[in-house]
C-alpha positions in Angstrom: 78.6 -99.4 -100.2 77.9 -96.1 -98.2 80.6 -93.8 -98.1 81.3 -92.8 -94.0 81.0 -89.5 -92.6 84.6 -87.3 -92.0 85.5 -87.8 -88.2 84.1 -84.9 -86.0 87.0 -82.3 -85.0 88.0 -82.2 -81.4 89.9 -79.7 -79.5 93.2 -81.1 -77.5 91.8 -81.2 -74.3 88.6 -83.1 -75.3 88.5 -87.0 -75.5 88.1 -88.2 -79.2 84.5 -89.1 -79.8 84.5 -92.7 -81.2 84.5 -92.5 -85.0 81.0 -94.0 -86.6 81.5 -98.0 -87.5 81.9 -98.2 -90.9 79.4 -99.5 -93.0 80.2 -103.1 -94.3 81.6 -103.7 -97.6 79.6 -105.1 -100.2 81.1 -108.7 -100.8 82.7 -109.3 -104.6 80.7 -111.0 -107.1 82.9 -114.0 -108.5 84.1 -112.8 -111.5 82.6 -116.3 -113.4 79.5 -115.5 -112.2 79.4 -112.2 -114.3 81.2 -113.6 -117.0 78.3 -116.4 -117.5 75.6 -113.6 -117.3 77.1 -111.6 -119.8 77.7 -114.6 -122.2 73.7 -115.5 -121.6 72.9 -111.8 -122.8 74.8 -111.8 -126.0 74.6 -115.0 -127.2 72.1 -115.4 -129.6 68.9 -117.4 -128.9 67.3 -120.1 -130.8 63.4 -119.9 -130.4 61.7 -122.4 -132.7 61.9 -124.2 -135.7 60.2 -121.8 -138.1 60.1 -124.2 -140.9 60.6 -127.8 -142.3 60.3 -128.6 -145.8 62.1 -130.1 -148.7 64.8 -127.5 -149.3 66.1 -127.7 -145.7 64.7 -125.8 -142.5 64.6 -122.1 -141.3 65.6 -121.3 -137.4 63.9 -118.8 -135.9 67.1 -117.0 -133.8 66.5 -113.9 -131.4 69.9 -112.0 -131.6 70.4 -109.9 -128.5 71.6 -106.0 -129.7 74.4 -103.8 -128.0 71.2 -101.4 -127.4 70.0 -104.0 -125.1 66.9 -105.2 -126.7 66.1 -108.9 -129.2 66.1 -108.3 -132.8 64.6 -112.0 -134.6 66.2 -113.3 -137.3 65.7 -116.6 -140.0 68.5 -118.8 -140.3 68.5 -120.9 -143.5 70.0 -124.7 -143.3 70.6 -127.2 -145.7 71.5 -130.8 -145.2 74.7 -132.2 -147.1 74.6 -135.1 -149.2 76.8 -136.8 -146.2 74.1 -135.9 -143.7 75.7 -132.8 -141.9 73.9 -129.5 -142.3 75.6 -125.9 -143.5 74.1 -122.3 -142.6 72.9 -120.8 -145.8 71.0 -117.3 -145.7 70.1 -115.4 -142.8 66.7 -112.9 -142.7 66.9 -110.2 -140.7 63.7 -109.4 -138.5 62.4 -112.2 -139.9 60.0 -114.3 -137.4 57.3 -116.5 -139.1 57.8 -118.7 -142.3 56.1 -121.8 -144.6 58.1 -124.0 -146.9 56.6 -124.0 -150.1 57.7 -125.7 -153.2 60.9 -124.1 -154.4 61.2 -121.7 -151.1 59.5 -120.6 -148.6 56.5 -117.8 -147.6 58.6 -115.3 -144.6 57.4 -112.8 -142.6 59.4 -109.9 -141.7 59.1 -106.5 -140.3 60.7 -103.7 -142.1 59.3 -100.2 -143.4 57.6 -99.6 -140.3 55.1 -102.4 -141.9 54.9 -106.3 -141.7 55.5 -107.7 -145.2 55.0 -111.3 -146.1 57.1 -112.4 -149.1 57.7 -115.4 -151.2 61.7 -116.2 -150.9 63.7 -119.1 -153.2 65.2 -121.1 -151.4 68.4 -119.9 -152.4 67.8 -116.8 -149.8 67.7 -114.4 -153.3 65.0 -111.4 -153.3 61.9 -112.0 -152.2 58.4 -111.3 -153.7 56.2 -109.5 -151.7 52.6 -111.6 -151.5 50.9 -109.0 -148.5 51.7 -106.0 -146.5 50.0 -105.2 -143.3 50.8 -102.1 -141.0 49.5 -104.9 -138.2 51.3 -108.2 -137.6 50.2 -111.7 -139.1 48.9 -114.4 -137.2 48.8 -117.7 -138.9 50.0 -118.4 -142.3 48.0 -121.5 -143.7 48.7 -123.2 -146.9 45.8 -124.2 -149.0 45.8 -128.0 -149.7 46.7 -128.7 -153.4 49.2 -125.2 -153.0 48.3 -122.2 -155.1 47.3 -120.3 -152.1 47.4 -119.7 -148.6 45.7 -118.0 -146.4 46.8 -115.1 -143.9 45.6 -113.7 -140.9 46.5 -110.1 -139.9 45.6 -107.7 -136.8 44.2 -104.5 -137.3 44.5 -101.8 -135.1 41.4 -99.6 -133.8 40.4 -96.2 -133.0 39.3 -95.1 -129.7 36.1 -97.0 -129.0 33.0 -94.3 -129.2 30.1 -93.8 -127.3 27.1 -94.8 -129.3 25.4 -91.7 -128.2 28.7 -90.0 -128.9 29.1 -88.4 -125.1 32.4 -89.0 -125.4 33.0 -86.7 -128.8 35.8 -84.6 -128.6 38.2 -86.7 -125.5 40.0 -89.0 -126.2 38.7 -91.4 -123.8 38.5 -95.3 -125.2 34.9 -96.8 -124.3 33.5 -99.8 -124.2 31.2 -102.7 -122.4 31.4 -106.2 -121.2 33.7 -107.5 -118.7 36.4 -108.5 -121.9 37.6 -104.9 -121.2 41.4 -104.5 -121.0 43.8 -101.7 -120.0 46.1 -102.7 -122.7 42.9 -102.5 -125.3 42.5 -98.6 -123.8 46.3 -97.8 -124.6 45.9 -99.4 -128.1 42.4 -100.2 -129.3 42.5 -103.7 -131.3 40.3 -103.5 -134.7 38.8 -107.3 -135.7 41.3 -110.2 -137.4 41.8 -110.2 -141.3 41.7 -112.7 -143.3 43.5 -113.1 -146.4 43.4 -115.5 -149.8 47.1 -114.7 -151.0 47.8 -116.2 -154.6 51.9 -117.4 -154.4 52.6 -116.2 -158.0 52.1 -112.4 -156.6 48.5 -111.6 -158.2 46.2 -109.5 -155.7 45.5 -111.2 -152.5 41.9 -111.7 -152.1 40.0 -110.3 -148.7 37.9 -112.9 -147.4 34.9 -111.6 -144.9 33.6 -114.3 -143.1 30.1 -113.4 -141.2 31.4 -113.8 -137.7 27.9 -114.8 -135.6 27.4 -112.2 -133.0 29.1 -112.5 -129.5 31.8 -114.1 -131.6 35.3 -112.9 -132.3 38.7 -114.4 -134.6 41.4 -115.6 -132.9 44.1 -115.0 -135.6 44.4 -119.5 -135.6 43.6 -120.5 -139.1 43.7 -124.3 -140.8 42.4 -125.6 -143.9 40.5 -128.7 -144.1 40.0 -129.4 -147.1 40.9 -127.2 -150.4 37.3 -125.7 -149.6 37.0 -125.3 -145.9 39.0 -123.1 -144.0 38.8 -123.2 -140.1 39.0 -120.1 -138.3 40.1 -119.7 -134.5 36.9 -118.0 -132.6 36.1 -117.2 -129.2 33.3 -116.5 -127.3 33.7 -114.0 -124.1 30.7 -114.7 -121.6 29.2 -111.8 -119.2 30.8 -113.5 -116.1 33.9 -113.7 -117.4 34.9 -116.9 -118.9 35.5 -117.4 -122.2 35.3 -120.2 -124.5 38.0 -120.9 -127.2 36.2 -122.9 -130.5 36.2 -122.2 -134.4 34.7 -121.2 -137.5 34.4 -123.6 -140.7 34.2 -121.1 -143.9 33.4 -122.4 -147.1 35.7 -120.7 -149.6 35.1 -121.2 -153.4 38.2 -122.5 -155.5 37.2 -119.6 -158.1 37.0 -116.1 -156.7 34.6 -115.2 -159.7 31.6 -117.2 -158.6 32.0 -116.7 -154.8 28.7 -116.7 -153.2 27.9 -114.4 -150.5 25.6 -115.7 -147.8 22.5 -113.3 -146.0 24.7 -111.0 -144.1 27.1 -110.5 -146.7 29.2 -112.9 -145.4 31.5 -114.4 -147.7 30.6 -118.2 -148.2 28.8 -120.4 -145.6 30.0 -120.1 -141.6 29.2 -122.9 -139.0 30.3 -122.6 -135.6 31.9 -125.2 -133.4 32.1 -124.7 -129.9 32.5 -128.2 -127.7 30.8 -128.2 -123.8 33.7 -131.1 -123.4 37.1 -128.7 -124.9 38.4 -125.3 -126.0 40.0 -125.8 -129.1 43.5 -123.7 -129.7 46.8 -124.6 -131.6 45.3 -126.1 -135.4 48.0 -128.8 -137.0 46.5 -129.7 -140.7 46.1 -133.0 -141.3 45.5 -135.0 -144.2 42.3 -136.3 -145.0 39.8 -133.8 -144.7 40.9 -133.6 -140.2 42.5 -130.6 -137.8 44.6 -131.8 -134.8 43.7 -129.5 -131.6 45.0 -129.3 -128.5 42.2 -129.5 -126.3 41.8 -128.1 -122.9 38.6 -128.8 -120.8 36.8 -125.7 -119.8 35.6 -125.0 -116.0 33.2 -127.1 -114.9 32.1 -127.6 -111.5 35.4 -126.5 -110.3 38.0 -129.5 -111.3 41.1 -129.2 -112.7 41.7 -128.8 -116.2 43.1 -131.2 -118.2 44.4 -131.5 -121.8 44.2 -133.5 -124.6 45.2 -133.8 -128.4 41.8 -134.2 -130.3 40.7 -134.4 -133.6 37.7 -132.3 -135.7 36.8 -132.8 -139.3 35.6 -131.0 -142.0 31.6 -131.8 -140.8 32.1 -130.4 -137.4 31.4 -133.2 -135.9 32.4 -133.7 -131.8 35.7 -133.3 -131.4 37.8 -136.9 -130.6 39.4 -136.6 -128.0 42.8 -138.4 -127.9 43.8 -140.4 -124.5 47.7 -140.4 -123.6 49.8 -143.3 -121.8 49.6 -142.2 -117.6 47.3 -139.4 -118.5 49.9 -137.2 -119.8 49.0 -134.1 -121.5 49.8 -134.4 -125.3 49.9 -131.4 -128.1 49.7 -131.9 -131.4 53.0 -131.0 -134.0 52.4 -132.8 -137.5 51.6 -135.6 -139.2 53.4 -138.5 -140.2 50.8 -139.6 -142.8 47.3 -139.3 -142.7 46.7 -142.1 -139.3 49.9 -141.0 -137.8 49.7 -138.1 -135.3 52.8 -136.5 -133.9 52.4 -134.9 -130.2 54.8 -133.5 -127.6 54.0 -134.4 -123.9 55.7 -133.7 -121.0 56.5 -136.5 -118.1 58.6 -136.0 -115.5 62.0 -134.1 -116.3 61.9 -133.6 -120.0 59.1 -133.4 -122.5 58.9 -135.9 -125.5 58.4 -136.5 -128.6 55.6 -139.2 -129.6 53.7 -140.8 -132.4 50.3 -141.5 -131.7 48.8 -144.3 -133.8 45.0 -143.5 -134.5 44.6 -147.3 -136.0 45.9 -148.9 -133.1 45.9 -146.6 -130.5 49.5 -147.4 -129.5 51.7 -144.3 -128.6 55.5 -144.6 -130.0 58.2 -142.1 -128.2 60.8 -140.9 -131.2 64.2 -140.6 -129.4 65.8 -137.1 -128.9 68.9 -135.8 -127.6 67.0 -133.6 -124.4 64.1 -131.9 -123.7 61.9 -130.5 -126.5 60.8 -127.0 -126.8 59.9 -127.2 -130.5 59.4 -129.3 -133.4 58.1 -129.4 -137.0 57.5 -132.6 -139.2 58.4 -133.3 -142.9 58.5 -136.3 -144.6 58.8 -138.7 -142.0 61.6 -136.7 -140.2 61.2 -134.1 -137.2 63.1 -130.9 -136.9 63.2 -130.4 -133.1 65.0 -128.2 -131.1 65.7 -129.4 -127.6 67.8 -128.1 -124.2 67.9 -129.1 -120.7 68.5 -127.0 -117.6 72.3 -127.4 -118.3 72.4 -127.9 -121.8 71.8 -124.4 -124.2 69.4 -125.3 -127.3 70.4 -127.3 -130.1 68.8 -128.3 -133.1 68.4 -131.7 -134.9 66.8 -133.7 -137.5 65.2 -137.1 -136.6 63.8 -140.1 -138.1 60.3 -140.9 -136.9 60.8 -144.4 -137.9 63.7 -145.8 -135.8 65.1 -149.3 -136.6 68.4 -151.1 -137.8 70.0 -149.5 -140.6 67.9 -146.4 -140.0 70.1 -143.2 -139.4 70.6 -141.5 -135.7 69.5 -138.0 -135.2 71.5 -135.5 -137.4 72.6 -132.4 -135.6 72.4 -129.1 -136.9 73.4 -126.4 -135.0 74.0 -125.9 -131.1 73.7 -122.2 -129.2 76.8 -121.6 -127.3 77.7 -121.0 -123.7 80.6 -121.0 -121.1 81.4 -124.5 -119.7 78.7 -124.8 -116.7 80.4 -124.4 -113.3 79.1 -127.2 -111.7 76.6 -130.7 -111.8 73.4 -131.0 -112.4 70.7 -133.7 -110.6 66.8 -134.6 -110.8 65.2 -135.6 -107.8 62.0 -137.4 -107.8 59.6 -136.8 -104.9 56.8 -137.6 -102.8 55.5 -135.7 -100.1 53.1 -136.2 -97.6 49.8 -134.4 -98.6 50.3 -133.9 -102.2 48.8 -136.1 -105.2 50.8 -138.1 -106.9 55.0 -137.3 -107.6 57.0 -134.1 -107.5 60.5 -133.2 -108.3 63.0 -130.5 -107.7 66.4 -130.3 -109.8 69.4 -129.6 -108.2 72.3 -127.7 -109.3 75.5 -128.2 -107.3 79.0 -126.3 -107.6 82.1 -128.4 -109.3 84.5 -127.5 -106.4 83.5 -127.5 -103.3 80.6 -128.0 -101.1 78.0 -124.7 -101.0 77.6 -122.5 -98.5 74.0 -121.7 -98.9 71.4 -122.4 -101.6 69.2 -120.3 -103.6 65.6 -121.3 -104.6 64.3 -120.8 -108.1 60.8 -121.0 -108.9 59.3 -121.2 -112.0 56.3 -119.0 -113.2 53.4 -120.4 -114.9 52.0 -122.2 -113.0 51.8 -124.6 -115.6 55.5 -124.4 -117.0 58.7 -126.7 -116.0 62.2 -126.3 -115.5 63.0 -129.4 -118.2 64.3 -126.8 -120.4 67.8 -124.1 -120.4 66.6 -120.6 -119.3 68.1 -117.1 -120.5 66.1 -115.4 -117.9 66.2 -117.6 -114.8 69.3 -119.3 -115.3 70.9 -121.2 -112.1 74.7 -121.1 -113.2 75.4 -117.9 -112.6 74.4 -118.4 -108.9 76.4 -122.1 -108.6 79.3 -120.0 -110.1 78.7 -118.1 -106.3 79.5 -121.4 -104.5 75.9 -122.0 -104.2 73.6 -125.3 -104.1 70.4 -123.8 -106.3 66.8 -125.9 -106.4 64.8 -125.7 -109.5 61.1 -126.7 -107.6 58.8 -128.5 -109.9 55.4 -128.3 -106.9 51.7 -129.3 -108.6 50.3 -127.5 -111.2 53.7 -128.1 -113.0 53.8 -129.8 -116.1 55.3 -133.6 -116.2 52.7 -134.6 -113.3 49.3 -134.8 -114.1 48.7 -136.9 -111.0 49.7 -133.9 -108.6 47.3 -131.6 -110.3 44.4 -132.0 -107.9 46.8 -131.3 -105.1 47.1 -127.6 -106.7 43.9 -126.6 -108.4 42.8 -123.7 -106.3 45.2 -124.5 -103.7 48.0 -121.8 -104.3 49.1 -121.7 -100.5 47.5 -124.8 -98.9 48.4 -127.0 -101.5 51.3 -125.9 -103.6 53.1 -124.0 -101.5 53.3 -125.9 -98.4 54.2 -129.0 -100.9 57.4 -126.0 -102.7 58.3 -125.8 -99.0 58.5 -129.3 -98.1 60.1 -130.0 -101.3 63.0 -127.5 -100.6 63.4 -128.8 -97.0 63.7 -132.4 -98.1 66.4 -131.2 -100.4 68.6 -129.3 -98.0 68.5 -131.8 -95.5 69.6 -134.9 -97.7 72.3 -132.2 -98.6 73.4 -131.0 -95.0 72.2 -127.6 -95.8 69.3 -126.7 -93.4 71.9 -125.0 -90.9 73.1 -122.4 -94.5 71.7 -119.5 -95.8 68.7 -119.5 -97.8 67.7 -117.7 -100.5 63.8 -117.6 -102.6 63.7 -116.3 -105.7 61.0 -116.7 -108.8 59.3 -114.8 -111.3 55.0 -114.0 -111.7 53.9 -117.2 -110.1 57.3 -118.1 -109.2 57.5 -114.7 -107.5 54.1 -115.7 -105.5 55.7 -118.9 -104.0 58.8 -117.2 -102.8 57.0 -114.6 -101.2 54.5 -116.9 -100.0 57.2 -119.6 -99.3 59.1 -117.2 -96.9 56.6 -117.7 -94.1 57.4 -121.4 -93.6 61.5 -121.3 -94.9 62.4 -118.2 -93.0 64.9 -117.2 -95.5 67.3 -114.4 -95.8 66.8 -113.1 -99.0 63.6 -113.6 -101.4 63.5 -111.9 -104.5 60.2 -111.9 -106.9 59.6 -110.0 -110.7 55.7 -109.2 -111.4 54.4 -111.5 -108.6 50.6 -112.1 -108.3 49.9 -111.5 -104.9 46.2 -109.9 -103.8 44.2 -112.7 -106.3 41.0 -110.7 -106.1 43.1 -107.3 -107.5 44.8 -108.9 -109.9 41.9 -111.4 -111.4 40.0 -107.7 -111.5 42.9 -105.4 -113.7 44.7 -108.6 -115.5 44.3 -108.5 -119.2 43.7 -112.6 -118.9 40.9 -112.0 -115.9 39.3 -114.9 -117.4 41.9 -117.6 -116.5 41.4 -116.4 -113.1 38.0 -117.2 -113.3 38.5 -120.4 -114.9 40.2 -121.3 -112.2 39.3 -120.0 -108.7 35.6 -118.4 -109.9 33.7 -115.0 -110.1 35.6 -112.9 -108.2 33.0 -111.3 -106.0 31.0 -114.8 -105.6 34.5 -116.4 -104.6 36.1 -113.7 -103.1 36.6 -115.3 -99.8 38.9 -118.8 -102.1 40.8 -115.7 -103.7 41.6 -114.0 -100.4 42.8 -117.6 -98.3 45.3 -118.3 -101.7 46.5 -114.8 -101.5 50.0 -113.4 -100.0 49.3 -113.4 -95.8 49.6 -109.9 -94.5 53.1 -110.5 -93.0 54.8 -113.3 -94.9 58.5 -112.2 -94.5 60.1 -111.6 -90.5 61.2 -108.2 -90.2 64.9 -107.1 -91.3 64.8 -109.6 -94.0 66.1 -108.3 -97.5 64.0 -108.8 -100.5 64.3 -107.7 -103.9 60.9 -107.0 -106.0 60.9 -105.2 -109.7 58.1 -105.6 -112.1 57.9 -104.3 -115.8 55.5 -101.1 -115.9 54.0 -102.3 -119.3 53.0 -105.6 -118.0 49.3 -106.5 -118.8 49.3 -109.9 -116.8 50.1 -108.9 -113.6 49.6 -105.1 -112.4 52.1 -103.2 -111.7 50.6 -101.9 -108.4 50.9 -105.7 -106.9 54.7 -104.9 -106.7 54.7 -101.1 -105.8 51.8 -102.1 -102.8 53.6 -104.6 -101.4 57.1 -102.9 -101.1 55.1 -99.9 -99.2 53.6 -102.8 -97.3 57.2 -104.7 -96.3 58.9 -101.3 -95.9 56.1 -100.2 -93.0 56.6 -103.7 -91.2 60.6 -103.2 -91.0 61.3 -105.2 -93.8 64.2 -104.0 -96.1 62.3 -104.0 -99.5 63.7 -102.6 -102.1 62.0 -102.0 -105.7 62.9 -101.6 -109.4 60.5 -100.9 -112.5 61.3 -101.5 -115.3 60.0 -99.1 -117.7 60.1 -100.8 -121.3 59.8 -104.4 -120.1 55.8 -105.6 -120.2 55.2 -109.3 -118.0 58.4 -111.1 -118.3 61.8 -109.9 -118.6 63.1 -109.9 -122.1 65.5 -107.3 -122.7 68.8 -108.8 -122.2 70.2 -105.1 -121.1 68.0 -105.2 -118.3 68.3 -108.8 -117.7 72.0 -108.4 -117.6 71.3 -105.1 -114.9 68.7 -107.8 -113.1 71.6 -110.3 -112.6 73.9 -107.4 -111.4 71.5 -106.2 -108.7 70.5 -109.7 -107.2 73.7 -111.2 -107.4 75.2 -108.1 -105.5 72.1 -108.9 -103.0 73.0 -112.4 -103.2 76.9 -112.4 -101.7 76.0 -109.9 -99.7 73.2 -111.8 -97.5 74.3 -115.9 -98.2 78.1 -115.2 -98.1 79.2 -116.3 -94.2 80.8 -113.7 -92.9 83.4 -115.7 -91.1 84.4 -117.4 -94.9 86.5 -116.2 -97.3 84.6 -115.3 -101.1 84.8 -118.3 -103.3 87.9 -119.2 -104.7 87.8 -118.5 -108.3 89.5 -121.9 -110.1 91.1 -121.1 -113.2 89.0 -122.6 -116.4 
């Protein structure tokens, strides 16, 4: 609200000059509506299921701080001999953990260090097994226990001229097109790998001779007792890059290792497939790794996944075909022919068992959607949500049948009663490849008075989970209709795929559009306000949406928009490339998929912010676009967040983002004939 100038004194014999119009009150944000985005910023946040093993499970829970920021925590649970589970011991900036027998290996920061340590599963004092001042990337235990081994980051000086030019500055050099801006603010040494005893002798450093053009990953997977697999990748002059692995021999005695030519330690052999990159290891049994596989760019088609199979040889890796072409990634094992996958169809993604006999593919019932699972022992930890359900964590059976128990729930996050109903809508529209959907999010009492858009980022994500960043209840607490758009390129339809590869505005957003339009009018809402909102590519469709939906408010966080400037400065340039090509020989494909000059009509409001540290996505996209709007009339305003990198993650400034847009929101939707929403008692 503006405060209005003091009324201009006039002398008795002068008419009064009219007094200014005042300028128009902001409208109230419901009260519910701030009350559900303040319980979504302090309630604590189940991530994934950091463990699964004999003496219960570990929960990996990020609990949000009055300072505004995530600190992660462990959460111990063990089952009851009646089948309900109890909370035992809690870890503290603990994030990564592997049951072992009689406890479990845990990694937590603390000392200004990362520290792995050996824990009984009673939550008493830990041993410490490593310390690194980096932070650990895969902790894999060695078949027949004993050992496991540990991958840590390393952190690098500036990079030097080799003729030493450079002596003296500070300046960070390098060459190759695998340059990054976020390598220049902090220079990145190689991946460690570790051989770290569990009864708390030395770890042993193992030094693998990595072939040249090769680097670690930080993915690590034994084979067998003697071969460990090592994530690699290979970074190509024009800009792809190539995701495969490393098989290491590793001696079961440290005291005869044999060092190979280079001084390598053991024997390296290299497995990169012209058919898949390999990323994500599960350990099998039986001498086998499950992958999941994603095809590389080849003569421009989509990519496509698949959960595949390599053993200890290095032979091709089997690729693993899923019912209707779905996209499967490997979990665990149930036994050595058994592999479990998740895949995604539709509006939730599942859990299956994928028979390797008999190629039949079993779904394993769950409560909703899953976002993450471990298996032990024939039973799956999984923690699933929906878009109106908060996470909750149970423990199923893999084996269904009579006299077999249900699903055994653990432990449920919290939050306020939703305000309203929640529907999927399957879709097909003209143009597009296969099905579609959008969600639909209605308000309890009442019918809405306008609807709000939400796209998803990605593009390869969903909406079949609950969101802490773009959550739709806060806005149906408004009195709004809100549309979660699933277009192509989303996950659940593989079929629609071709419809977006390299199609960001002729394919997928003209099908986002249609999609929305087809959902107001079976509602009676085409006539109401309309607002676009989304984050990264979710903040591309709404800007790019605007030109066809004439809305009245769009809002976008870290959009790409110019495709050429942002394939150039990402740190992920190569997914760019994967996608749309090289991008001088392309440039032409990256400048029709980019944001049209003018996509929004003049006088329309929008909202943009972007998170300074962001590495994806430049932060110039957002500050020259808002120039841009502002100069053609529109009334852009901006916000940068200053601590926040790609995605918004601190729930302090999530909770400040909600504030601001909301505001925006009743402001530009709320009819200004209608009374505010009537706020019905709970």
């Amino acid at each position: 609200m503006t405060p209005t100038a003091p009324p201009t004194p006039t002398r008795p014999d002068q008419n009064p000059a009219p007094a200014p119009a005042p300028a128009p009150a902001s409208a109230p944000v419901p009260a519910s509506a701030l009350a559900l985005v303040e319980a979504h910023c302090t309630e604590p946040r189940p991530t994934q299921v950091a463990a699964h093993g004999d003496d219960g499970l570990l929960l990996r829970v990020d609990v949000p701080t009055r300072h505004g920021a995530e600190h992660p925590h462990l959460v111990h649970y063990r089952r009851r001999p009646d089948g309900t589970w109890e909370a035992g011991w809690t870890l503290p900036w603990g994030t990564q953990a592997l049951p072992v027998p009689g406890g479990y290996v845990c990694v937590r920061r603390g000392e200004g260090r990362t520290l792995v340590e050996l824990r009984p599963a009673d939550g008493g004092p830990g041993q410490l097994l490593l310390t690194t001042p980096g932070h650990v990337g895969a902790l894999a235990p060695r078949p027949g226990g004993g050992h496991l081994a540990v991958t840590t980051s390393t952190f690098g000086g500036p990079g030097e001229h080799p003729e030493g030019l450079l002596a003296g500055s500070d300046a960070v050099w390098a060459e190759g097109s695998d340059m990054t801006l976020s390598y220049a603010k902090q220079p990145q040494g190689p991946w460690q790998v570790h051989l770290v005893p569990l009864d708390g002798t030395e770890p042993h450093r193992l030094t693998p001779h990595i072939p040249a053009g090769l680097a670690l990953s930080g993915e690590a997977a034994w084979a067998t007792p003697a071969t460990l697999f090592l994530g690699a990748l290979r970074h190509h002059r024009h800009g792809v890059r190539n995701f495969g692995l490393l098989a290491l021999t590793v001696d079961t005695g440290h005291e005869d290792r044999d060092r190979d030519e280079d001084g390598g330690e053991g024997v390296t052999r290299e497995l990169f497939s012209d058919t898949v990159d390999l990323c994500y290891p599960v350990p099998g049994p039986g001498g086998q790794v499950a992958y999941l596989g994603t095809t590389p760019r080849h003569d421009n088609a989509p990519i496509t996944q698949y959960a595949c199979l390599v053993g200890e040889h290095l032979g091709r890796p089997v690729l693993l075909n899923a019912e209707r072409g779905l996209w499967q990634r490997p979990v665990g094992w149930d036994g050595p022919r058994r592999l479990v996958c998740t895949a995604e169809s539709g509006p939730r993604r599942g859990l299956y068992v994928h028979d390797l006999d008999d190629a039949t593919w079993r779904p394993v019932p769950t409560r909703a959607s899953v976002m993450h699972a471990r298996v032990h022992d024939g039973r799956a930890a999984v923690l699933t949500s929906a878009p109106d359900l908060p996470p909750a964590l149970e423990v199923t059976g893999l084996h269904p049948g009579p006299g077999r128990p249900p699903g055994e729930h653990v432990v449920s996050a919290e939050a306020p009663p939703r305000p309203g109903r929640l529907h999927y809508r399957p879709q097909r529209i003209p143009g597009t490849d296969g099905d579609v959907a959008s969600w639909l999010c209605l308000p309890e009492h009442g019918p809405p008075h306008a609807t709000v858009v939400l796209y998803h980022g990605g593009p390869f994500q969903s909406w079949g989970e609950w969101s802490w960043r773009w959550n739709p209840w806060p806005f149906v607490a408004c009195g709004l209709a809100v549309v979660l758009v699933e277009p192509p390129l989303s996950l659940g339809y593989p079929d629609a795929v071709r419809t977006g590869w390299r199609q960001w505005r002729g394919g997928i957003a003209a099908s986002a559009a249609a999609q929305v339009e087809a959902v107001r009018a079976a509602e009676g809402l085409l006539d109401s306000p309309l607002a676009l909102m989304g984050g990264s590519f979710g903040g591309y469709l709404a800007l790019t949406t605007a030109d066809l939906l004439n809305p009245d408010l769009v809002v976008a966080h870290a959009a790409p928009l110019d495709l050429t400037q942002v394939a150039e400065g990402s740190d992920v340039g190569w997914q760019w490339i994967r996608e749309f090509g090289d991008p001088t020989e392309w440039r032409p494909l990256y400048q029709v998929n980019s944001l049209a000059p003018r996509p929004v009509r003049p006088d329309t409001r929008v909202l943009l912010s972007h998170g300074l540290q962001d590495g994806l996505v430049p932060p110039t996209e957002t500050l020259r676009t808002h120039r841009a709007l502002a100069r053609q009339g529109v009334r852009s305003e901006v916000a940068f967040f200053r601590s926040e990198a790609h995605p918004l993650s601190r729930p302090g400034n999530i909770r400040a983002w909600y504030r601001w847009v909301l505001s925006a929101v009743t402001d530009e939707l709320t009819p200004k004939t209608a009374n505010p929403p009537t706020e019905v008692p709970s």
